[in-house]
C-alpha positions in Angstrom: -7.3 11.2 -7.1 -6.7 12.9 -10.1 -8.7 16.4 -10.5 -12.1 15.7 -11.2 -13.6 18.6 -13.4 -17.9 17.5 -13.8 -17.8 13.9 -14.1 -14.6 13.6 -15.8 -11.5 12.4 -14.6 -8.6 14.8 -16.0 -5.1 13.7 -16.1 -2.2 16.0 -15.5 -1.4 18.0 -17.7 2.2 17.3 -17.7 1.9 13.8 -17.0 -0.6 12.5 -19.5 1.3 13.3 -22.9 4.7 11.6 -21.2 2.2 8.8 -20.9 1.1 8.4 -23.8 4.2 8.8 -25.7 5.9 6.3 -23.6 3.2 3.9 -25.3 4.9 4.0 -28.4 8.2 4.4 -28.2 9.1 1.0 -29.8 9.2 0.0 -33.8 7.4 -2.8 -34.9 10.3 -5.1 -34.5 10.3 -4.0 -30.6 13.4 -1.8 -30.8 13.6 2.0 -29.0 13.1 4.6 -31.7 15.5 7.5 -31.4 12.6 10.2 -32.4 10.0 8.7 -30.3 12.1 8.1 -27.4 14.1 11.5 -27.5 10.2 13.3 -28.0 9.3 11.1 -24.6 12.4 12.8 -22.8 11.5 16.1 -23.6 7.9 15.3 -21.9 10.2 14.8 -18.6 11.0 18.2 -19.0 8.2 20.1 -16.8 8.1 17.5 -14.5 11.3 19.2 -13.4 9.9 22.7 -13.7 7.3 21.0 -10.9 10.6 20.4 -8.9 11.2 24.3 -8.7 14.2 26.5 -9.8 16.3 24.6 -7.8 16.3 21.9 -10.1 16.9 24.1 -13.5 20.7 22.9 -13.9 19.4 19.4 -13.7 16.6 20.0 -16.0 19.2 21.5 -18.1 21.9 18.6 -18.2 18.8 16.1 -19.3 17.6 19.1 -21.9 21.4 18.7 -23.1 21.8 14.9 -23.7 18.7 15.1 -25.5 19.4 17.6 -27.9 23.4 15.7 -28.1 21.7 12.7 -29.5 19.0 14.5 -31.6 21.8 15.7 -33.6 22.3 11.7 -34.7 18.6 11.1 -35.2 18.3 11.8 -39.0 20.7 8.9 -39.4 19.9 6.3 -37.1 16.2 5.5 -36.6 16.9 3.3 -34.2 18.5 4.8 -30.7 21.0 2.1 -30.0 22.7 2.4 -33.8 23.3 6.0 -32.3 25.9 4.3 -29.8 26.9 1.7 -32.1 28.0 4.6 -34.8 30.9 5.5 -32.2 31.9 2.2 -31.1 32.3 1.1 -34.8 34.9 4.5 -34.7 36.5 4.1 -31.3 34.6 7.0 -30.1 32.3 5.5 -27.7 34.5 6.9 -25.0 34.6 10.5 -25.9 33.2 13.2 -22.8 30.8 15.2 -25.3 29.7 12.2 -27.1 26.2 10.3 -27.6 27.2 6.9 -25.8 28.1 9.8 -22.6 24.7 11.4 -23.4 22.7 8.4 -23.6 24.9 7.1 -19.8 23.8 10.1 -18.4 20.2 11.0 -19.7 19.3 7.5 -18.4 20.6 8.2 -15.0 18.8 11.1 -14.8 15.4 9.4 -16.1 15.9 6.9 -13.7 16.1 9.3 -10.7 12.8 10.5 -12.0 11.0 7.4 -11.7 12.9 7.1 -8.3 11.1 10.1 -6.9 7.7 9.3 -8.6 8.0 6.0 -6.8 8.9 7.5 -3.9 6.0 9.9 -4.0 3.3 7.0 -5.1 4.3 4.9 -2.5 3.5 6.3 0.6 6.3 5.5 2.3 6.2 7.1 5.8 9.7 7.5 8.2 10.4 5.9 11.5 7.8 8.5 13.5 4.9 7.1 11.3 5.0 10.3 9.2 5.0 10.4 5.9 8.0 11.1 4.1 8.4 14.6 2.7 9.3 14.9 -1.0 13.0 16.1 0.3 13.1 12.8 1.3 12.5 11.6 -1.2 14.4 13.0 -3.3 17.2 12.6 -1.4 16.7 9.1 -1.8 16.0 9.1 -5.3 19.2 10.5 -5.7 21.2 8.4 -3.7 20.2 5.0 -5.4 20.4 6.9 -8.7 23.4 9.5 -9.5 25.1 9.9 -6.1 27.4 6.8 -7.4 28.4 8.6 -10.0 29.0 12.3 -8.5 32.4 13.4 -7.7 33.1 16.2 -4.4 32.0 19.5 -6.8 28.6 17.1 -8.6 27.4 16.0 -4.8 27.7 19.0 -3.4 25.8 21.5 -5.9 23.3 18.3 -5.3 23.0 18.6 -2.2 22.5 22.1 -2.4 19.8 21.9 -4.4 18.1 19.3 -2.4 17.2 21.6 0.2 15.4 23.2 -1.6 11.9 21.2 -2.9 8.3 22.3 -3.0 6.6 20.2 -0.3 4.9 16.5 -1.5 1.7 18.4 -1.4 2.5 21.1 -3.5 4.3 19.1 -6.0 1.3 16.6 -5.9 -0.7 19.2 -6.8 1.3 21.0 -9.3 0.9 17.6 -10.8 -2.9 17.8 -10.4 -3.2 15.2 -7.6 -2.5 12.2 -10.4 -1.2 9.3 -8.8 -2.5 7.3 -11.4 -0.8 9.3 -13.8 2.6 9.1 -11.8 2.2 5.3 -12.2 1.6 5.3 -15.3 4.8 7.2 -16.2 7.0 5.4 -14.0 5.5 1.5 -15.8 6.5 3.5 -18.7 9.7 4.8 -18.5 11.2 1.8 -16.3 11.6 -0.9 -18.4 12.4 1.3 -21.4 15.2 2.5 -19.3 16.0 -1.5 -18.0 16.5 -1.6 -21.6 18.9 0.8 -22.4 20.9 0.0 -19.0 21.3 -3.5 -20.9 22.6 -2.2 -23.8 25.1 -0.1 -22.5 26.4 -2.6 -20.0 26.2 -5.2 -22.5 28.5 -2.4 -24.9 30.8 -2.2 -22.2 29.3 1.7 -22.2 28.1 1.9 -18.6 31.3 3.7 -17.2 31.1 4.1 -13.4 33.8 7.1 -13.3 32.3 10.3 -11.2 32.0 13.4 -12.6 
């Protein structure tokens, strides 16, 4: 349960304004703002600071796209005319560009709501225990990046993934919100089913590793 301070119930810290800006990340014609989305990111932020210093270079690779496609959002208010911008130049394919930092931010979103999943669901291994947030994680990433990590990108990962707090410890960095977690990950999944559409749809979804 989430901390309880009197009779309240308080939400995490870190988890309650990602909730609540996930509410309202669409305009009133139901498209993905690039200011509300991109402020939504940033709430993702600490969740990786919760992670431990391990996971700094990955906190810093999301910190990255971000700030690649705030560059763009005084032009487009919509996030998806962001990518569209290249495409109409040819430069949709371009390493340091917005189409790349959109790719990539959603892949690392979506290994987020992997491991918030993971940690929510109370999964437990083949002993009956249940499974430790390096697990998790480990999962998380398989089903979200590994596909799309070269030799060097899996093994820093892998590095890194020895590394977690324990489930408790995270859970609590978190104050013990579950209902929080859940909340984030109904938020962030279909807005990120969404963006996986559009970039497949745009031909943008490029399965090279890095």
């Amino acid at each position: 349960a989430p901390l309880v301070r009197g009779s309240a119930v308080a939400m995490s810290s870190v988890l309650a304004p990602l909730a609540a800006a996930l509410v309202s990340i669409d305009s009133e014609a139901g498209e993905i703002r690039t200011d509300k989305f991109l402020a939504a990111c940033r709430l993702v932020l600490p969740v990786f600071d919760k992670l431990g210093v391990a996971f700094s270079a990955a906190k810093s690779d999301v910190r990255g796209n971000i700030e690649r496609l705030e560059k763009r959002r005084a032009k487009h208010a919509l996030l998806f005319d962001v990518c569209k911008e290249e495409i109409a130049d040819d430069t949709q394919g371009n390493d340091v560009g917005c189409c790349k930092g959109l790719l990539w931010l959603k892949r690392f979103l979506e290994f987020v709501v992997a491991l918030l999943e993971g940690v929510v669901s109370c999964d437990v291994d083949e002993s009956g225990n249940s499974a430790s947030l390096k697990t998790i994680a480990q999962s998380a990433y398989e089903k979200t990046l590994a596909p799309y990590h070269g030799w060097l990108a899996s093994a820093a990962f892998a590095v890194v993934m020895q590394f977690p707090p324990t489930k408790h410890s995270f859970i609590r960095s978190l104050d013990n919100d579950h209902e929080g977690m859940k909340k984030v990950v109904r938020g962030l999944k279909p807005a990120l089913a969404r963006v996986h559409e559009f970039l497949c749809e745009n031909d943008l979804n490029d399965p090279a590793k890095v």
